[in-house]
N, C-alpha and C positions, 0 to 999 in steps of 0.2 A: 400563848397563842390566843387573840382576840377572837369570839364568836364566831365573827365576821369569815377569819382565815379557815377558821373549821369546819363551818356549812359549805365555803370553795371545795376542802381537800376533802371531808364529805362528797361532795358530787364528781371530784375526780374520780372516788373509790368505784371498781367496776360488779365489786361483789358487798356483800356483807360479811363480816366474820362470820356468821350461820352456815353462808352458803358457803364460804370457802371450805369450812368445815367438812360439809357436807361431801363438795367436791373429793376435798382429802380422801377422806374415806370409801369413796363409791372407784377412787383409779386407786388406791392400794388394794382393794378388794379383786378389783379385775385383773391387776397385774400379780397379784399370789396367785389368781385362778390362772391364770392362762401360765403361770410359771410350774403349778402343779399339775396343769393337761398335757403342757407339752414334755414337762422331766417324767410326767411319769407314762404319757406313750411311747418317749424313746425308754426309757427303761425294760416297760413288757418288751417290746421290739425286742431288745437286745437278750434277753432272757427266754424268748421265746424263739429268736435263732440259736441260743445257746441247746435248749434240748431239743430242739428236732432230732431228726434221723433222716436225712433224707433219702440215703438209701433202698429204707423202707416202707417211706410215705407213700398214704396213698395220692397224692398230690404233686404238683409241681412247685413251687418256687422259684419266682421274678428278681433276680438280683437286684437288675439292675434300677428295679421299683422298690426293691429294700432300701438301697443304697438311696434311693429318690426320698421317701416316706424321711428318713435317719436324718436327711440333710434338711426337711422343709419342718421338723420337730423342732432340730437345731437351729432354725432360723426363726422361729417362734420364741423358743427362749431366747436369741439374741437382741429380738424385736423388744421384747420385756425389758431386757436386761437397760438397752437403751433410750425409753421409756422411764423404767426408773432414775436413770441418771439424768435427762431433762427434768423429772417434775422434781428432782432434790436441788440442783441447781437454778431452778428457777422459784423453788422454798427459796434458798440462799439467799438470791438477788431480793427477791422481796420482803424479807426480813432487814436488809441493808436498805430498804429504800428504793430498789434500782430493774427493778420488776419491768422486765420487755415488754410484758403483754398486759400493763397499766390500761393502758386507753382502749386494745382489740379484743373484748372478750373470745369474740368467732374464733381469731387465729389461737388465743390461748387453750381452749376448748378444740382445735383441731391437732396441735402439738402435743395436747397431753392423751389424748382418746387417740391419737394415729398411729403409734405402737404396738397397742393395744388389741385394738383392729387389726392390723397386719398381721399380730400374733393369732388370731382367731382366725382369721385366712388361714393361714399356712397348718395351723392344727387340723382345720377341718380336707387341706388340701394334701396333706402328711396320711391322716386316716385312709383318703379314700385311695391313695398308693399302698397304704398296707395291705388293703381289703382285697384288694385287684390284683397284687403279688401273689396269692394264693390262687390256683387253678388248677379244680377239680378233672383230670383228661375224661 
């Protein structure tokens, strides 16, 4: 490759390897967090319906807000889940050469954080139905 072709594919490049770097690590950091907020508020959840009594509670309990919280945890993690599998397949592609989001950094940067985000919606919207499922008569 002449000088010439590599200051072009140089300026094709929409990152640096620093910042790709960078990138790498800052969405596997947030998608282990939001994999560990959401597995482990559905977990207390489920453990925490497990020993109740309600019976003897002094409290009430919102099923149908349990059931709500259980399903928007689990859609946090799925959010993740599918977040991961774009930014490995789009590693993939650009390891081969064939990198979508060559030319748009914006869109690449909204594809990989938009997962991510959603997962942190629905955690924080997961929490505030657990909170509200409990009512004190």
């Amino acid at each position: 490759m002449t000088s010439k072709e590599q200051k072009i594919s140089n300026k094709d490049q929409v990152t640096t390897p620093i910042q790709d770097g960078i990138i790498k690590d800052l969405s596997l950091l947030a998608f282990r967090t939001m994999v560990t907020l959401n597995g482990g508020a559905f977990l207390v959840l489920l453990t925490y319906l497990g020993n109740v009594d309600i019976s003897h509670a002094p409290f009430e309990l919102s099923v149908p807000k349990v059931k709500s919280a259980l399903f928007f945890f689990l859609a946090g993690i799925s959010a993740t889940l599918i977040g991961i599998a774009v930014a490995y397949t789009s590693a993939q592609a650009t390891n081969s050469g064939r990198s979508v989001f060559r030319y748009n950094f914006v869109i690449f940067i909204s594809v990989m954080t938009g997962p991510a985000i959603f997962s942190a919606i629905f955690f924080v919207r997961g929490v505030f139905l657990a909170i509200t499922a409990i009512q004190v008569p």
